[in-house]
N, C-alpha and C positions, 0 to 999 in steps of 0.2 A: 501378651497373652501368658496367663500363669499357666504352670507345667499342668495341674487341671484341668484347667481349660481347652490346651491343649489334648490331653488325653479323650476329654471328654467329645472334642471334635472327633478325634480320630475316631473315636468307637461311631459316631454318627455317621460318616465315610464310607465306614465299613457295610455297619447296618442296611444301609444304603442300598449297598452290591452284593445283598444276600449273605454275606456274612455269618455261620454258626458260630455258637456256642460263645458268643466274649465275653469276656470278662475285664475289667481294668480294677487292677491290684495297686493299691499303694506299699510302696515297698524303703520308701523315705527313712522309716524309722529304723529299719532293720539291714541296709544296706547301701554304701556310698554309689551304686554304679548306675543309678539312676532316680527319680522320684515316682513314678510309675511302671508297671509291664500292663502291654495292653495283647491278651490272647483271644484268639479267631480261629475259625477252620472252615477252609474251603473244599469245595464237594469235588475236588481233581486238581491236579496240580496246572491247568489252566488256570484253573478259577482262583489258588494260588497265587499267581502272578499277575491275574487282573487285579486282584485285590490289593497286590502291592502295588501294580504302577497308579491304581487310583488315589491310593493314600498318598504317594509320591507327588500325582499333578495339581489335587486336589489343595495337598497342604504349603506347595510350593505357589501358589496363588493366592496364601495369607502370607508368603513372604518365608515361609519356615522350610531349609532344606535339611535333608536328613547328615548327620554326622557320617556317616559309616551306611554300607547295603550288603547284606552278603548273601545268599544262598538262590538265587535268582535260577543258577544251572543245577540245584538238589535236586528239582522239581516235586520237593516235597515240604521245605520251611524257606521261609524268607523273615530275616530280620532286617528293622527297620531301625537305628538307631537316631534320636535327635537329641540325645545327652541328657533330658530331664526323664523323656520317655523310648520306651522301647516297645517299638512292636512287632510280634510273635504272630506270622501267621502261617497255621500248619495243614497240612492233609489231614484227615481224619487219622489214618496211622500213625501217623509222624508224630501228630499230639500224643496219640495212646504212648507210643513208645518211648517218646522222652522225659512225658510228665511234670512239664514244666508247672503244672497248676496243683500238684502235689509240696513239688518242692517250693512254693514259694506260697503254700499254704497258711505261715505264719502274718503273711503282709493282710492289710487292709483291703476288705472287695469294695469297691464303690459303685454304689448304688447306679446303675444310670438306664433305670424301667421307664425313667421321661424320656431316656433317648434310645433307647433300642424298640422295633416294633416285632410283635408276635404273627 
């Protein structure tokens, strides 16, 4: 599975479990520490953490575990590392206030209106 592909999953995952606001940035050209950020926000830091352990069982059932997990006990971001891609999912504050979709402004948005539903 290319790192795409992969991203492209995850945002359908997401979508999936109610998921706002994603976006998947390619960030390949402009920085080594991943090929994708894929950003989410969940309506409470439950929702939060379901978010994350469904991307967690979901994509460890095509075989893919994540590199790294951290923010589990924030109750407000969880990052998902799997080395091509990285996923960002925040509280509604959490986003406001760290603004990671500012700073990573400069990378590529990928389109994926085929896979997110309104």
């Amino acid at each position: 599975m290319t790192s795409l592909e992969l991203a492209k999953e995850t945002a359908k995952i997401l979508d999936v479990k109610k998921a706002m606001d994603l976006k998947v940035i390619g960030i390949k050209d402009i920085s080594v520490i991943a090929d994708y950020f894929i950003f989410s926000t969940g309506t409470s830091s439950t929702h939060v953490k379901s978010l994350a352990e469904e991307v967690e069982f979901q994509l460890k059932q095509l075989g893919v575990s994540p590199e790294h997990v951290d923010g589990y006990r924030s109750n407000s971001w969880v990052l998902l590392d799997y080395g091509n891609i990285m996923v960002h999912i925040f509280t509604a504050d959490a986003r406001e206030f760290y603004n990671l979709d500012r700073l990573w402004q400069d990378g590529e948005q990928v389109d994926i209106s085929d896979i997110v539903k309104d």
